[in-house]
C-alpha positions as MATLAB code, in Angstrom:
seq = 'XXXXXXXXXXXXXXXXXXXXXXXXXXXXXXXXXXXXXXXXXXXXXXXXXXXXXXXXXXXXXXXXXXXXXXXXXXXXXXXXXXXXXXXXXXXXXXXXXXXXXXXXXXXXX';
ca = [
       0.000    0.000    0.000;
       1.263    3.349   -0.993;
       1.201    6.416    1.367;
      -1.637    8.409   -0.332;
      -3.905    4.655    0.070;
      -2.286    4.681    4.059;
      -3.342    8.043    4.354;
      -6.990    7.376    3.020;
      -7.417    4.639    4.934;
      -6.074    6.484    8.648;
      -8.552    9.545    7.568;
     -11.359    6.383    6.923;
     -10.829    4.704    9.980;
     -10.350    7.989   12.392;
     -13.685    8.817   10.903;
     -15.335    5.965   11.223;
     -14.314    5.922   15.356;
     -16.606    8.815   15.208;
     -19.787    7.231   14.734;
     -20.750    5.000   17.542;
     -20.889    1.174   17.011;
     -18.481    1.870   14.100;
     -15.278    2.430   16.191;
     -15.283   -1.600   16.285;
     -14.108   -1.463   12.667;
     -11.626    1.548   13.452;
     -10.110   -0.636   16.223;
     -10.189   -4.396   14.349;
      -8.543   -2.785   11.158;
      -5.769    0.181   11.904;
      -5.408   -0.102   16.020;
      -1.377   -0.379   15.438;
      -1.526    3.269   13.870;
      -0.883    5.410   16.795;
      -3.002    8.430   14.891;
      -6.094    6.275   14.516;
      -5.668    4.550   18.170;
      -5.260    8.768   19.199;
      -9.558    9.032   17.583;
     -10.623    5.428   18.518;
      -9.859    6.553   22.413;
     -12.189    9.450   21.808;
     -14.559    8.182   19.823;
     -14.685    5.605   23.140;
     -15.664    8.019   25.112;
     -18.312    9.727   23.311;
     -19.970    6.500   22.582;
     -19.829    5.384   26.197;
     -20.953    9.373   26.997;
     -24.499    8.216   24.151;
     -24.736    4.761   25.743;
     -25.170    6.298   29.822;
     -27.510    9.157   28.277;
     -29.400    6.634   26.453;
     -29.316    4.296   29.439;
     -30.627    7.066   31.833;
     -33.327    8.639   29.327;
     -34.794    4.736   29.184;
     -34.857    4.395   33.090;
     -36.339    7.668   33.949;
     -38.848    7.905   31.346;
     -41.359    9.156   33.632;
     -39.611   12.183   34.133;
     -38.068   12.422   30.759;
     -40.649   14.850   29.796;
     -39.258   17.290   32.436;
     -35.529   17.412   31.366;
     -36.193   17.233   27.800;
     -34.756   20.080   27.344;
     -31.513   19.211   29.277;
     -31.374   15.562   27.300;
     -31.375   17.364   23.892;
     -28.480   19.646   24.846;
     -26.434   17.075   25.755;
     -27.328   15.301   22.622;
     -26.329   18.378   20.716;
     -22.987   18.592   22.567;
     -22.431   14.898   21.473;
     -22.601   15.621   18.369;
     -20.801   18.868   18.172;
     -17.864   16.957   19.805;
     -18.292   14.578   16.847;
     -18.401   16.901   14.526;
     -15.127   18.302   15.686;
     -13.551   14.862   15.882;
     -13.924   14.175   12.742;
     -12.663   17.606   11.065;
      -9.795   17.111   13.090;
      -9.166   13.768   11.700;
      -9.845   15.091    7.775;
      -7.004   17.749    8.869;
      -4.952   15.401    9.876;
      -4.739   16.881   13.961;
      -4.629   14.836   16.718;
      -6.270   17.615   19.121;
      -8.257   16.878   22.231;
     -11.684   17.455   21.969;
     -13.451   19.390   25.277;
     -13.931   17.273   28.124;
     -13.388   14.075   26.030;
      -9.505   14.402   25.745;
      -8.528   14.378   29.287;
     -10.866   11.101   30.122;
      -9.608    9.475   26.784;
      -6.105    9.396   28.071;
      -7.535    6.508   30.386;
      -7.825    4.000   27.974;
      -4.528    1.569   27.707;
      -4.867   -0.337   24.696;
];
């Protein structure tokens, strides 16, 4: 493989740890490269961050209706931090994302 097709494929794969269940790809088929291992971390934590906040939206759904408000912020956060993930990953930046870099350092794998 060439370095423009390694290149294509880190961008694919940093993406891809981006979007929930499909980090298990990122991490089965580039978890060597130290650039996509640097995404997969915080794509980790965002996912884990949609699982609790699904988790906790399902067990309190009696009182959902009163922090609706506060659930879709959140949500929107998520995403933002997503969104940003993944433009840093088409640059080619390995910055920390608010609040997710710090706890992404965690992870030892």
């Amino acid at each position: 493989m060439n370095d423009t097709q390694s290149g294509q494929t880190n961008t694919l794969m940093g993406a891809l740890a981006y979007l929930g269940p499909l980090i298990i790809v990122s991490y089965l088929v580039a978890k060597d490269n130290p650039f996509v291992k640097f995404h997969i971390k915080q794509g980790l934590v965002l996912f884990i961050a949609e699982v609790i906040l699904w988790i906790l939206s399902s067990y309190f759904w009696v009182m959902f209706y009163q922090f609706w408000m506060l659930y879709q912020l959140i949500n929107l956060g998520i995403l933002v931090l997503i969104v940003l993930g993944i433009i840093n990953v088409v640059q080619g930046k390995e910055a920390e994302l608010p609040l997710v870099g710090s706890l992404a350092k965690n992870f030892k794998f």
